[in-house]
Structures are given as structure tokens and as C-alpha cells.
N, C-alpha and C positions, 0 to 999 in steps of 0.2 A: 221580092215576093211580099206582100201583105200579111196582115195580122193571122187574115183567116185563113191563108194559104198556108204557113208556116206552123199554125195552131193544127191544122189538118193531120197534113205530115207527122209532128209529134205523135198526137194521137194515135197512130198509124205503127209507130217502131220506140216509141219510149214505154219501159215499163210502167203499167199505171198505178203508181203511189203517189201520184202527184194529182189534185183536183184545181187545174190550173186554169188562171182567168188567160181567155182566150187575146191576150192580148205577147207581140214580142217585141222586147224591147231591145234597140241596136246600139244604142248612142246614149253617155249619160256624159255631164258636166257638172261639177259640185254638187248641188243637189236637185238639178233637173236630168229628165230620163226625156227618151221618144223615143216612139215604138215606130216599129215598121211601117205605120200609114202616116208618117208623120207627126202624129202629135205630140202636145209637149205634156210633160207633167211636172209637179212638184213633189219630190221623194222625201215623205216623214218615215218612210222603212229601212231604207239604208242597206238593202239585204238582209234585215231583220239582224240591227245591230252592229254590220260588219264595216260598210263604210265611213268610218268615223271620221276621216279628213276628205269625205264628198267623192262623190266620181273620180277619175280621173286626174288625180292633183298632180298638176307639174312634176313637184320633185319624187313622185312615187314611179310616176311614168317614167321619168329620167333614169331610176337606178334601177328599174326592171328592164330597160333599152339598154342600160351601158353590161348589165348584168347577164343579160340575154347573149350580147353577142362577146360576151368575153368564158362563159362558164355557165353550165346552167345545173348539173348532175355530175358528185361523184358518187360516192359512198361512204357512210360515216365508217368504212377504216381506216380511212384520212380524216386528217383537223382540215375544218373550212373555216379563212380567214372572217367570212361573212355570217359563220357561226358563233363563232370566238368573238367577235363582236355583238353580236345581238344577245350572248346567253349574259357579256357583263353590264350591255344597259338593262337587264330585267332583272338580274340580282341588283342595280343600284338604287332603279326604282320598285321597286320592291321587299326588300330588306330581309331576301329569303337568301340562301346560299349555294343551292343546285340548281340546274335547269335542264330539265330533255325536252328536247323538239319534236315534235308530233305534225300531225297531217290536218287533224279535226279536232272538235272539242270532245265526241264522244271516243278517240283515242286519247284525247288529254284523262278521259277520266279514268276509262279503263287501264292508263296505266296508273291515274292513281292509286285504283284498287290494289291493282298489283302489289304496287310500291308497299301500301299500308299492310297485307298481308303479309310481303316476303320481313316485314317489322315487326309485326308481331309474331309472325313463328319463330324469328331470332329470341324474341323473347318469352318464349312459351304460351302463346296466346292463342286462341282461335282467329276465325278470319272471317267472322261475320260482319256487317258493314250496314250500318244505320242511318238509314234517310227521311226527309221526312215526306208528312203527305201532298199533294200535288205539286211535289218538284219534278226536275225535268233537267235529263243527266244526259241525254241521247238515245238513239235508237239502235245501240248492238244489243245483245241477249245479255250480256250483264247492266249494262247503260237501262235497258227496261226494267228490271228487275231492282231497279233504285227507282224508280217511276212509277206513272201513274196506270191504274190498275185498265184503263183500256187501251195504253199500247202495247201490253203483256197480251190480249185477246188472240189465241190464234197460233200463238208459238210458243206454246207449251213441248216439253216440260222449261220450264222458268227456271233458271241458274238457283241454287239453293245460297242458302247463304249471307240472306238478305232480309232487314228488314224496317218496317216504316212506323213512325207516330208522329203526331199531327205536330204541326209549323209551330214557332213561337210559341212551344209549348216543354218548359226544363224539367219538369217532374218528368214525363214521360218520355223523357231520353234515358233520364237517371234510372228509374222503372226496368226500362229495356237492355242496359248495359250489365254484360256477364262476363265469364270467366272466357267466354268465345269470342268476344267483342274485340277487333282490329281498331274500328274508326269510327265515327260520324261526319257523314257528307252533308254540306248545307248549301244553299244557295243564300250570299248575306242579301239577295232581292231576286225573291222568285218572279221570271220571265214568262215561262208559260203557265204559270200557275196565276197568270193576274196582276204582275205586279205588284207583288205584297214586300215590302223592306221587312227584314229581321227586326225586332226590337235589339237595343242597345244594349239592354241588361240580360236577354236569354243570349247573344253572344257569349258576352261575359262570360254568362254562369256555361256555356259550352265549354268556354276555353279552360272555365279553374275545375269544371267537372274531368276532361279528358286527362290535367295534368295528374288527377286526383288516384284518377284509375288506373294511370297508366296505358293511355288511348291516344289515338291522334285524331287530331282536328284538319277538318280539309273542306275548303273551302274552294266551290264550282263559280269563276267569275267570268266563267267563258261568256256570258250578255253581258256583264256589269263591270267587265273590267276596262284595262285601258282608257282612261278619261270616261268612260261614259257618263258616271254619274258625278262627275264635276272636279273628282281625283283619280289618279293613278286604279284608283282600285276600291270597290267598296268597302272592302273592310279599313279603309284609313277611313272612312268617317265614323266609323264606329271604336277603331283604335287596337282592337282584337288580331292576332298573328296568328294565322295556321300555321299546321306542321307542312301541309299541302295543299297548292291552288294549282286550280287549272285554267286554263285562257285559250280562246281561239278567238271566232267571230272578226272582232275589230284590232288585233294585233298584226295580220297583213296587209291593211289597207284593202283588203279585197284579193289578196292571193291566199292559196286553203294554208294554212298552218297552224297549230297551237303550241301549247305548252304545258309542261308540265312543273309547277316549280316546286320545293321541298327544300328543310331547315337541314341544317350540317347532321342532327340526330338521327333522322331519318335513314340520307345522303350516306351513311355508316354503316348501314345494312344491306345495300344493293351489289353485287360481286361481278365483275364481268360475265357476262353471259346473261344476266336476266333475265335482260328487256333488251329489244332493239326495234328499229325503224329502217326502212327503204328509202323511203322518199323525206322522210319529215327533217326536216329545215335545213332543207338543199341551198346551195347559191342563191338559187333565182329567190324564192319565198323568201329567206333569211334576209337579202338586201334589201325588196318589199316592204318587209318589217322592220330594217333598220330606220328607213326613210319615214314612216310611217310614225314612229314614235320620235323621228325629229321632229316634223312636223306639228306635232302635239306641242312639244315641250318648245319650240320658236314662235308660234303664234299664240303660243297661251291658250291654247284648245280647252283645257280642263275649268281656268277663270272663265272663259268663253262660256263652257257651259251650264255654268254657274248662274250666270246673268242672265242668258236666254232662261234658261228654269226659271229664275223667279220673275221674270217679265210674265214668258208663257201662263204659268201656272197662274198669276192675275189676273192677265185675260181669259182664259177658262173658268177663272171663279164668276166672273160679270158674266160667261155666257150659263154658267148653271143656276147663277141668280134668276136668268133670265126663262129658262127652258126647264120645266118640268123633268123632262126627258133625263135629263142627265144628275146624274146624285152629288160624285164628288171625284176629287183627282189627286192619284197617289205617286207614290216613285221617288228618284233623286234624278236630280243633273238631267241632260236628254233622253232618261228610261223612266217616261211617263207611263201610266194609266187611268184614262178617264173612263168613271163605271158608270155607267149607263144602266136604267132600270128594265130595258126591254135587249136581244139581242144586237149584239154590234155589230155580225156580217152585213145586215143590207144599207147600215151607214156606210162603213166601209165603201159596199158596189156604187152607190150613189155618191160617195167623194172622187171615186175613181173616176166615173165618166165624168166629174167633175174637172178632171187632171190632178187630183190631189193621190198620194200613193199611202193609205196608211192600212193597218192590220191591225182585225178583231181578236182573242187570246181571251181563253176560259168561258166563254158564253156570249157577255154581255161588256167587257172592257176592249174600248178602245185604244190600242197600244200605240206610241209616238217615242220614235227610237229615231231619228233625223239626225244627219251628221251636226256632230260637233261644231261645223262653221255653218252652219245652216245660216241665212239671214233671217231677219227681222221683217222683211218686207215680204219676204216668202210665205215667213208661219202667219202672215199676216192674211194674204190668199189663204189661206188656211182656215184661217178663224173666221174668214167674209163666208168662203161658202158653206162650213161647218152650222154658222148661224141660218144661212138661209135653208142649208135643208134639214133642219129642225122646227124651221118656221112652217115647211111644209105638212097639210094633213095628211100625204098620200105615204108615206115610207111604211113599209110592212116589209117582214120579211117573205 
């Protein structure tokens, strides 16, 4: 079937929360895709962050074949050996000491919450939970209720218990923390909110404020984890520990799973019965994951994307030297944002029939989230027609 035949159909039997470009794609390889009529493209989205070792990579393919037909589903009242392995490479790189396996990112978080509530009622606390403004935690009714105020629209009443002040801003966390106060959730580089990095120092002052109060720190890396931004994890470039991170996106290489991780203090309060999961980090996903994060750490994925960054981000400064259009370019490692002074959807459509795959985020930034082994010759089509249709007078939205 074709683009438009397949696009049809959708249309027709998918529930509509999705405003989707009428294109389907069948086939990806590293970091090129084709859709249904053939054509090819070059993918700087990645799933929006999730394939971080490219389409398709060998070894991820291989442990989800051998995985597939040896065990795919029990139930965690059995140990999975493919568990037991993945939870002790994410405590190693990580330097947290728990781990529960989850499905999604917005299960990773919601069980953070959890987790941070069922700690502070052990210790006589409230279980209000402080986020800031334009972050972006997921779409369940608690995950909103950490978010941004128009994906609350609509589904009301809004979980209580919750509340926001503004990014990169330590007075007004301190301001806000009370006798009710469980945690503060942060993103150390908000994703849908634009690409904006943490400052170094309101981490900090996060981490020595929460120890101060008696609060936990938890930290949302589900975009920014896993190599993305050039380490393990963003908060090692800033050097700060939460009590709780969360991860999905690029931890299965492209199969749904997260995590949840948390410090032995925590890890001290949770009592069998909980929390629990169904499906989250079954054989099949766990192997996924295992593969996925060798691959990182044997080809040096994270130096990798160290070097692409500061090449890229070069070349994007000669093209804003060059173009009006474009202001400046923010992020770490392959979780760019180039902000743009007009909106970025109709760059976006006009990259796209170009064969380029990227995504607009917060109005006017153009988001660049390309796996980790992206090449050089690739971002370079990239940068060829990025330039020429900037040169054009005709782009409006």
C-alpha cells in the first residue's frame, strides 16, 4: 500500500491524538528511514530521542531474534536473568543503587512520584511534588499535572498535589517548599520545553537545598539520558546526584521500556506490594536494553557524540552567521536546539519533502535529536538543504 492508502486507513480506526504527517514509514537502517512509496530520508529524530544506536543495529536486532524465540514474557514473580543483568549495568553506570523497570517514561515518572510520596510519608512529610515551568513529564493525569498548563485543558479535575515555578530559577523552589513538600522534579535539559540545559549552579543549589530540607531530588532523563548528550547521563555533566531518575526513550534501542532508578535512602522505604508492573522489563525489552547500552559503551557512542556536537554546532553557527532567520543554537551532545526567530513547523515540512526528518518543539526551535552514530556526511545533507531552504523567500507557515 502507499503513503496515502495507509495514511487513509489510519485515519479511519486510530484514535485521533495524533496530527500526523501523511507519510508511513516501513524500513529504517542507522539513520535512514523509507516510507511506503519508496523514498529515502535522513532521520535527525530518531523517534524523538529513542534510537540512539540508529535503526536497526545488528547487535540489537540479534538479541531481540535470539530473545524472541528463546522467552519473551513471564511475570516479575520470577527473577529474569535478562533483568538481573540490565538493573546491574544501570546501577554501574549510573551510580544510583535501585532499579524498577517500567514500560514508558511517563510510567517511569509516575512511579517516581510514587516512590518520593511513599518517603516522605515514612517520614512525616506531605506529598506535594514541585516542577517547574514548561517541563514535560508525560501525558497520564499525574505526568500533566507536573506539566505544561495546555495539556491539563480538558481533563479536569487535575490531580491535587502539585506544583510549578519557573526553570533555572532557586529562589522560587526555596519560596515554594513546605511542610507538604515530598520532592522536586527537574528535567537537567528540558525537551519539550525548547531545549533549554539547567544552569550548573541552580542544580547545585537544588541538590544542597533538598538535603537541607529533608526532600528528594529527581531527576526526569528520560530525553537526555543514555548518551545523549555526550554521557551516560546529563546530570554527570553537571556532577549533581539525585535521589531519583527516570529514563526511557533511548534505553531500548527502540523497544518501549523505562526505568526508574533511586539511592539505597530511598530504596529503604518501599515495602513489598507497593508498586508493581505487568509487562515492564520483560525478556524481550530487557535483552533490547541490554544490547543497546553495549553498543554505546563499544563504540564510544557518548565520545561520538561529543565530536559530532561540537563539529555540528560549528556548522550551525556559520549557517546563523549567514541567515537572519535563525538566532542561535542550544543543548548538549545530540539534544540540540536551533531557535529560530519565526515558527519552525514549516521548516520542518519543507526539510521533510526534502528527505530530512527533523522536529519543531515550543513554537519556533528546531529540535535535532539524530542517533548517536549519525554520520558526518549525513548531517551534512542536512546542513546543504537546511541552507538552501533559508535561502528561499517563499517559506511561511
Amino acid at each position: 500500500m502507499t503513503n496515502q492508502d495507509l495514511y487513509t486507513k489510519d485515519k479511519g480506526n486510530y484514535l485521533p491524538t495524533f496530527n500526523r504527517f501523511p507519510l508511513a514509514f516501513i524500513k529504517g537502517k542507522g539513520s535512514r528511514l523509507w516510507d511506503a512509496d519508496g523514498k529515502e530520508y535522513i532521520d535527525l529524530l530518531a523517534g524523538i530521542a529513542v534510537n540512539n544506536v540508529g535503526h536497526c543495529h545488528p547487535k540489537v536486532v540479534k538479541a531481540i531474534q535470539e530473545q524472541a524465540a528463546q522467552l519473551m514474557h513471564i511475570s516479575n514473580f520470577f527473577v529474569s536473568p535478562q533483568q538481573v543483568a540490565l538493573s546491574e549495568l544501570l546501577v554501574k553506570i549510573s551510580g544510583l543503587d535501585r532499579v524498577f523497570l517500567t514500560n514508558s517514561g511517563a510510567e517511569s515518572v509516575e512511579g517516581a512520584i510514587k516512590i518520593a510520596r511513599r518517603y516522605a510519608h515514612k517520614h512525616e512529610r506531605g506529598g506535594k511534588i514541585i516542577s517547574m515551568h514548561n517541563s514535560f513529564h508525560g501525558r497520564t493525569l499525574a505526568t500533566i499535572a507536573t506539566g505544561q498548563e495546555k495539556y491539563q485543558q480538558g481533563f479536569g479535575p487535575i490531580p491535587t498535589g502539585f506544583s510549578q515555578v519557573p526553570f533555572n530559577d532557586l529562589a522560587a523552589v526555596e519560596a515554594e517548599i513546605d511542610a507538604e513538600t515530598a520532592a522536586v522534579i527537574v528535567e537537567p535539559i528540558q525537551g519539550e520545553g525548547g531545549v533549554v540545559p539547567a544552569e550548573k549552579a541552580y542544580l547545585e543549589g537544588l541538590r544542597k537545598l533538598c538535603d537541607e530540607k529533608g526532600i528528594l531530588l529527581i531527576f526526569d532523563e528520560i530525553q537526555c539520558g543514555i548518551g545523549r548528550t555526550g554521557k551516560w547521563f546529563a546530570k554527570d555533566h553537571f556532577g549533581v546526584q539525585p535521589d531519583i531518575m527516570t529514563l526511557a526513550k533511548g534505553l531500548g534501542g527502540g523497544a518501549p521500556i523505562g526505568a526508574v532508578l533511586c539511592n539505597e535512602k530511598v530504596a529503604s522505604a518501599i515495602e513489598f506490594g507497593d508498586h508493581g508492573t505487568t509487562f515492564g522489563g520483560n525478556p524481550l525489552v530487557a535483552a533490547s536494553a541490554i544490547a543497546t547500552i553495549e553498543v554505546i559503551n563499544e563504540e564510544q557512542l557518548c565520545k561520538r557524540a561529543t565530536e559530532t556536537s561540537e563539529w555540528l554546532q560549528g556548522k550551525l553557527a556559520e549557517l546563523i552567521a549567514k541567515h537572519d532567520e535563525l538566532e542561535s543554537v542550544r543543548g548538549l551532545g545530540l539534544m540540540l536546539g536551533v531557535k529560530m526567530k519565526s515558527e519552525a513547523k514549516p521548516y520542518v515540512l519543507r526539510l521533510l519533502e526534502e528527505g530530512i526528518v527533523a522536529n519543531a518543539t515550543a513554537g519556533n526551535i528546531l529540535r535535532l535529536v539524530p542517533a548517536l552514530n549519525i554520520s558526518r556526511d549525513e548531517l551534512n545533507i542536512f546542513l546543504e538543504k537546511l541552507d538552501e531552504i533559508l535561502t528561499e523567500t517563499t517559506v511561511s507557515a
